[in-house]
Backbone as a printed PyTorch tensor [residue, N CA C, xyz], in Angstrom:
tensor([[[ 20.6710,  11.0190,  30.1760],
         [ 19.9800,   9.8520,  29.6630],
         [ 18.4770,  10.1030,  29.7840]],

        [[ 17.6650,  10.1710,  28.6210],
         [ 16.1760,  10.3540,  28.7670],
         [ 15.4930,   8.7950,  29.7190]],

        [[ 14.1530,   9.2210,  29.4820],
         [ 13.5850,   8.1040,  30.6430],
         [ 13.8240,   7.0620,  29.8640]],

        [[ 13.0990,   6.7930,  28.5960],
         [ 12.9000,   5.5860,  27.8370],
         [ 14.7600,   4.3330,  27.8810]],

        [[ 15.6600,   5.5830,  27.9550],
         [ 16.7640,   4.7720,  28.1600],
         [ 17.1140,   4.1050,  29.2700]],

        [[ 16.6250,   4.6220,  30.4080],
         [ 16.9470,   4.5060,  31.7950],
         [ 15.9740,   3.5660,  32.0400]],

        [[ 14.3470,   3.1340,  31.2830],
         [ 13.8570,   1.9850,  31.4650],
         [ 14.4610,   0.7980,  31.4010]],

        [[ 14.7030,   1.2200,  29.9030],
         [ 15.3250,  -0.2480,  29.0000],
         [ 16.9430,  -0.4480,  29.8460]],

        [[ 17.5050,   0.1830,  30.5540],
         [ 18.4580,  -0.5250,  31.0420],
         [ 17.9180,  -0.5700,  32.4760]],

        [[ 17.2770,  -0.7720,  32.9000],
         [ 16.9450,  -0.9480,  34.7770],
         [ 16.4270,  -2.3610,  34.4230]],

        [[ 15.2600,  -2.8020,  32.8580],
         [ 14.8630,  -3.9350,  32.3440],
         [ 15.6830,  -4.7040,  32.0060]],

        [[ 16.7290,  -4.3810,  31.0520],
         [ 17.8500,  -5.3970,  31.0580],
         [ 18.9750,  -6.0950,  32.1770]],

        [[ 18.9070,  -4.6510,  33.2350],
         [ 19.6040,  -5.2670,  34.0380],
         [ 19.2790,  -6.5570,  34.8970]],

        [[ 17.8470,  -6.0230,  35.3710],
         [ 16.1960,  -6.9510,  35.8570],
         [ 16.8260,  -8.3540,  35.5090]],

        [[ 17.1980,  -8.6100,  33.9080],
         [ 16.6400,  -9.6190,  33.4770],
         [ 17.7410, -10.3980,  33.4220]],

        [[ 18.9780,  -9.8320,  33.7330],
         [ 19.9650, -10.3830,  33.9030],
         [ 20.2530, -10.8560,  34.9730]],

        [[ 19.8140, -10.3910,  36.2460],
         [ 19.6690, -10.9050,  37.6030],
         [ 18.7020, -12.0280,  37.5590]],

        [[ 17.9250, -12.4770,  36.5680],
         [ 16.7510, -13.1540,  37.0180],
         [ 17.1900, -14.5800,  37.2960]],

        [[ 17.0380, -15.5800,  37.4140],
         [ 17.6380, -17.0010,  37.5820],
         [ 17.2800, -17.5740,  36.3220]],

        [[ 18.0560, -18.5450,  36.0940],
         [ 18.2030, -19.1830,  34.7740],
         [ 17.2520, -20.5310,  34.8700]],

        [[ 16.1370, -20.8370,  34.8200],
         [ 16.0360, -21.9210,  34.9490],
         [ 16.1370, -23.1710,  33.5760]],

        [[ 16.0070, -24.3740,  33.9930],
         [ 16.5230, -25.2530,  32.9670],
         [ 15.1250, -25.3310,  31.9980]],

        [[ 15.5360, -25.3560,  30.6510],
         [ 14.2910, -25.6100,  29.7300],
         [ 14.5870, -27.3110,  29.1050]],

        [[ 13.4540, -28.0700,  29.3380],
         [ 13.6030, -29.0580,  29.4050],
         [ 13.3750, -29.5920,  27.4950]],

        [[ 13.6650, -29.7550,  26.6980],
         [ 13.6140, -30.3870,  25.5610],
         [ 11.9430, -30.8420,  25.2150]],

        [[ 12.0600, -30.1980,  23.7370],
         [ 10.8260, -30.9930,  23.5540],
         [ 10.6240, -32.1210,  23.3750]],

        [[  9.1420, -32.9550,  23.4740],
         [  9.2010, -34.5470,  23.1210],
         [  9.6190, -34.3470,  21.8300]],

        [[  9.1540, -35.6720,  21.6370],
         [  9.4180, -36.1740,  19.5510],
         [  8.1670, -35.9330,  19.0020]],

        [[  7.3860, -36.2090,  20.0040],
         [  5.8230, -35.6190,  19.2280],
         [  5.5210, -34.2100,  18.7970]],

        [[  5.7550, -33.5000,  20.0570],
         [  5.8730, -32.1170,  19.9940],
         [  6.7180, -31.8730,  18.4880]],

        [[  7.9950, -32.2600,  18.1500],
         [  8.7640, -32.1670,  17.2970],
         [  8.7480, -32.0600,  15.9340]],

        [[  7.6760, -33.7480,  16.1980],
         [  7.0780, -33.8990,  14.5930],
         [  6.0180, -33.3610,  14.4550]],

        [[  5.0360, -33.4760,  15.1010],
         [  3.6660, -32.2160,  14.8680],
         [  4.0780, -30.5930,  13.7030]],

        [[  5.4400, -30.1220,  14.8250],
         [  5.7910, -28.9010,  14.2010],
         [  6.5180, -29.2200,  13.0310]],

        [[  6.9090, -29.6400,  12.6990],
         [  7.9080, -30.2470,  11.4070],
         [  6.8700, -30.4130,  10.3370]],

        [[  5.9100, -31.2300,  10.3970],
         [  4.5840, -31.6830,  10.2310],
         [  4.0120, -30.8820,   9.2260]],

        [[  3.8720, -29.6660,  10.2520],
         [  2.9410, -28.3190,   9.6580],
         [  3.8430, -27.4840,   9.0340]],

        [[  4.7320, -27.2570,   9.1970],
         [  5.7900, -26.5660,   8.4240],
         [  5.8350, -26.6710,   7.4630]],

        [[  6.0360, -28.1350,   7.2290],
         [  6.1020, -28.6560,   5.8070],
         [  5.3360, -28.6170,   4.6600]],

        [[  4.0640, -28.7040,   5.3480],
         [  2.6620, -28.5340,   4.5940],
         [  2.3020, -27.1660,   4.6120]],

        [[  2.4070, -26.6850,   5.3250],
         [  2.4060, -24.9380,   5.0730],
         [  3.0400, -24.3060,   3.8910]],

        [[  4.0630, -24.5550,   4.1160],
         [  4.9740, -23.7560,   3.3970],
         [  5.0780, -24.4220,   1.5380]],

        [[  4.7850, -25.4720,   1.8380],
         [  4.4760, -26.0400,   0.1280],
         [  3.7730, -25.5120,  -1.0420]],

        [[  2.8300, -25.2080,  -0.3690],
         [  1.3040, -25.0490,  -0.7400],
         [  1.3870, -23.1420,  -1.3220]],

        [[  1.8780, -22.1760,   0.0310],
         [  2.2230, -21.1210,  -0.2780],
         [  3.1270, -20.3140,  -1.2470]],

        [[  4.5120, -21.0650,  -1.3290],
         [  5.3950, -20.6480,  -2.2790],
         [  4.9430, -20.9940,  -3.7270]],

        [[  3.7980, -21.8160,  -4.2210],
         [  3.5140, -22.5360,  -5.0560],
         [  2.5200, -20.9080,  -6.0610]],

        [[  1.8080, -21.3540,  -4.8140],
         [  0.4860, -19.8810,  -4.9510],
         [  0.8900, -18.5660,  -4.9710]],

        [[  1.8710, -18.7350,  -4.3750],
         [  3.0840, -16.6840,  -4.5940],
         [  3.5030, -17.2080,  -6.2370]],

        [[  4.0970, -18.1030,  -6.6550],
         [  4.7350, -17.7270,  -7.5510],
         [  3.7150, -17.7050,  -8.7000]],

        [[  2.8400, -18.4250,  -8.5240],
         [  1.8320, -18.6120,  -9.4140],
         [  1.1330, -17.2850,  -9.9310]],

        [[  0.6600, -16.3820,  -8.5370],
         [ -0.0040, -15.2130,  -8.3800],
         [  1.3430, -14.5510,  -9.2510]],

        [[  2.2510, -14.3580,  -8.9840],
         [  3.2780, -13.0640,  -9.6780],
         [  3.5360, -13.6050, -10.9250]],

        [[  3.7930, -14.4100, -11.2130],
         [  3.4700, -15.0560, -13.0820],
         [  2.0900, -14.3850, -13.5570]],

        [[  1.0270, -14.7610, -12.7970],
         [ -0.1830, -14.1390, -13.4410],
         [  0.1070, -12.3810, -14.1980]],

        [[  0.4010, -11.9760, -13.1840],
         [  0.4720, -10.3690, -13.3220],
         [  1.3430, -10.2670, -13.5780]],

        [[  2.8680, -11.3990, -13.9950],
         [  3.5740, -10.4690, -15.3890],
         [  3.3660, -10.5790, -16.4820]],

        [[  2.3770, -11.8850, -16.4880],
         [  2.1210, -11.7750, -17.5890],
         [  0.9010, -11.1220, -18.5260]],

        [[  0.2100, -10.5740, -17.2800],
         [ -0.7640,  -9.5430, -17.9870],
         [ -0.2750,  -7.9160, -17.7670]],

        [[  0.8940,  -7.9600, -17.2720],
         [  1.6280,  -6.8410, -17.5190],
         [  2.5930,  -6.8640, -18.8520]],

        [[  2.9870,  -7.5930, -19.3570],
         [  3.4870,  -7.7590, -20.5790],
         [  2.6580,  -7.7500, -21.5000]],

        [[  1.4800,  -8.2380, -21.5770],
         [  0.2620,  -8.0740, -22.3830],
         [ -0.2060,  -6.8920, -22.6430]],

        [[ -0.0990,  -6.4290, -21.5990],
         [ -0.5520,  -4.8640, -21.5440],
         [  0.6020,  -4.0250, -22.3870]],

        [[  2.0080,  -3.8900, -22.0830],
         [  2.8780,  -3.3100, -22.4290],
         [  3.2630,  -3.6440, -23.9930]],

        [[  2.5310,  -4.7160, -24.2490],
         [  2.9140,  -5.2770, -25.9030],
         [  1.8210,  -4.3330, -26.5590]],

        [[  0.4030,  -4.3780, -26.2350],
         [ -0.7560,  -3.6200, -26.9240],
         [ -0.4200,  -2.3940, -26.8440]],

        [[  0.0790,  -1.8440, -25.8270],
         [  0.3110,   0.1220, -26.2000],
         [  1.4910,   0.0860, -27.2360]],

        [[  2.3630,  -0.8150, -27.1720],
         [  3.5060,  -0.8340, -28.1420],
         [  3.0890,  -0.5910, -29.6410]],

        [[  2.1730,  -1.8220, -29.4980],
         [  1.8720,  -1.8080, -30.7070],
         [  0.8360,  -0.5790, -31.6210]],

        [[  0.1670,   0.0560, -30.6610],
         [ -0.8150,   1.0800, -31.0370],
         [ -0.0080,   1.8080, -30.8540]],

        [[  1.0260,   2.1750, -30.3690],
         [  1.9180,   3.1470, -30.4060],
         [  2.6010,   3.4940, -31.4280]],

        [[  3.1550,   2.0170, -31.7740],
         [  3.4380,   1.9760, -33.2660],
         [  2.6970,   2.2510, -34.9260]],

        [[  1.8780,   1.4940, -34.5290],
         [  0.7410,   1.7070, -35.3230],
         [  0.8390,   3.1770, -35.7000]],

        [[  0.2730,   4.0210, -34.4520],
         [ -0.5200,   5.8300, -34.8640],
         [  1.0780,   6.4490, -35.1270]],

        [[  2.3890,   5.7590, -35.2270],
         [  3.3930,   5.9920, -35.5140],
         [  3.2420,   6.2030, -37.0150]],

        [[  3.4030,   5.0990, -37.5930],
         [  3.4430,   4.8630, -38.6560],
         [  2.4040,   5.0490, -39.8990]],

        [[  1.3080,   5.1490, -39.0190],
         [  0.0350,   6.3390, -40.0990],
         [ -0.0080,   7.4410, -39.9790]],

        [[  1.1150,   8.2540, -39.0780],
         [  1.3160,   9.7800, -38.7180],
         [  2.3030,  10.1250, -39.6040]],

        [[  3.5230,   8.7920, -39.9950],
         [  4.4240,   8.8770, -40.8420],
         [  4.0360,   8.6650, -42.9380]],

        [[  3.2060,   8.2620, -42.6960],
         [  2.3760,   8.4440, -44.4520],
         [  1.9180,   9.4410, -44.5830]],

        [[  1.3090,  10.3180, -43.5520],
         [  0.5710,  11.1680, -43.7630],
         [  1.4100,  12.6400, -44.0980]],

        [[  2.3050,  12.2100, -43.1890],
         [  3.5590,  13.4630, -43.4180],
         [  5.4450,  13.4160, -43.8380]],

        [[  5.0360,  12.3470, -44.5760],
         [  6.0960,  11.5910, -45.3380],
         [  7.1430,  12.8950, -46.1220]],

        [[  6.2850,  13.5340, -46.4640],
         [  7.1750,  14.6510, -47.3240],
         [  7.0920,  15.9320, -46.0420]],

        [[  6.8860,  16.0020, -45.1430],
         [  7.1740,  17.1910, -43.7940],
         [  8.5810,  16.6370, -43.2510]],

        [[  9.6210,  17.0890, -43.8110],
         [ 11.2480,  17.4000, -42.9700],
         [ 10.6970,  18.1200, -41.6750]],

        [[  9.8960,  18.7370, -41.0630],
         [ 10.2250,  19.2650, -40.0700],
         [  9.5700,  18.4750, -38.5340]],

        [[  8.9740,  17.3900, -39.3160],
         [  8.4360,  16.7150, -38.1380],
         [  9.7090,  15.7760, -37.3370]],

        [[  9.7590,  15.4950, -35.9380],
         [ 10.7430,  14.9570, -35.5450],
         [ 10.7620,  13.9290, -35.6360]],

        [[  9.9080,  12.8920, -35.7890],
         [ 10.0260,  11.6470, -35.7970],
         [ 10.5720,  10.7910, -37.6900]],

        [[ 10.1450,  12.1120, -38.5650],
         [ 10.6090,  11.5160, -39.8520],
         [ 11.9270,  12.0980, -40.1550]],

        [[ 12.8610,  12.8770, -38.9910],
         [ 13.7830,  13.7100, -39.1030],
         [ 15.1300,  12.2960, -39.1580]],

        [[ 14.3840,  11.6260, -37.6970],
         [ 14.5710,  10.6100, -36.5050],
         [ 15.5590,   9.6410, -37.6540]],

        [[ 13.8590,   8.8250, -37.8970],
         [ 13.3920,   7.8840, -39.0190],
         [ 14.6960,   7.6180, -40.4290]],

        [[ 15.0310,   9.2660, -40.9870],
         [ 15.6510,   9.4030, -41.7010],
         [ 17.1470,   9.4030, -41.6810]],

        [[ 17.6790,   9.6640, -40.4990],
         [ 18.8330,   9.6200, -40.2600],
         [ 19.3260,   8.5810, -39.5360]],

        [[ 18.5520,   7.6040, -39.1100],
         [ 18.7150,   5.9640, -38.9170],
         [ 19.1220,   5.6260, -40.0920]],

        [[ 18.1920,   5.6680, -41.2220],
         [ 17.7460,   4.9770, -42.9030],
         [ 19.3250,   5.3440, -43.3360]],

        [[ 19.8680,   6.7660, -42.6870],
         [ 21.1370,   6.6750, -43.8690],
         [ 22.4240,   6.2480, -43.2830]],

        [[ 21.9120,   6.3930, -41.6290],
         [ 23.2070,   5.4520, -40.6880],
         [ 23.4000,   3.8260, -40.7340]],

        [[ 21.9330,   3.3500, -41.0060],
         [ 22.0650,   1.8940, -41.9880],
         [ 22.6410,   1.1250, -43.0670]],

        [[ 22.5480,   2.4230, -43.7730],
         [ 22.7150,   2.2610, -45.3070],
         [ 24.0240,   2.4400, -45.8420]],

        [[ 24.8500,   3.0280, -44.9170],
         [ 26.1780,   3.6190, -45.0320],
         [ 27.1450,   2.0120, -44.7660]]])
């Protein structure tokens, strides 16, 4: 048994010998105070988390729509330009959708 084990059980044993004394209940004040703040804490926060992660999906979707679309875009003026090139892959692509559609 290394040391660190032989601590933690000489400590547990410690603490098991120790005497139990009685813990006396909190008041009602004590009670509601904490209830109190809990309540108001925690309102306020879940409100502002969800708020904050809406923000940033939705300027992550914003973002992901504009490359789409410029993506598309330099797609489709790459595809006029080489409309009659069979060997490019994307009008190879393009073309064999057009006749899996059409069928």
């Amino acid at each position: 048994m290394n040391e660190t084990n032989h601590q933690l059980d000489r400590l547990l044993k410690a603490a098991a010998r120790a005497p139990q004394g009685e813990v006396a209940p909190a008041s009602f004040a004590m009670e509601t105070r904490v209830m109190a703040a809990w309540r108001v804490g925690r309102s306020g926060e879940d409100v502002m988390a969800l708020i904050s992660w809406f923000r940033r999906a939705v300027a992550c979707g914003c973002l992901v729509m504009v490359v789409s679309l410029a993506w598309g875009y330099s797609i489709s003026s790459s595809q006029t330009d080489t409309a009659n090139n069979s060997n490019e892959p994307i009008s190879i692509a393009d073309s064999a959708l057009t006749m899996a559609l059409n069928q």
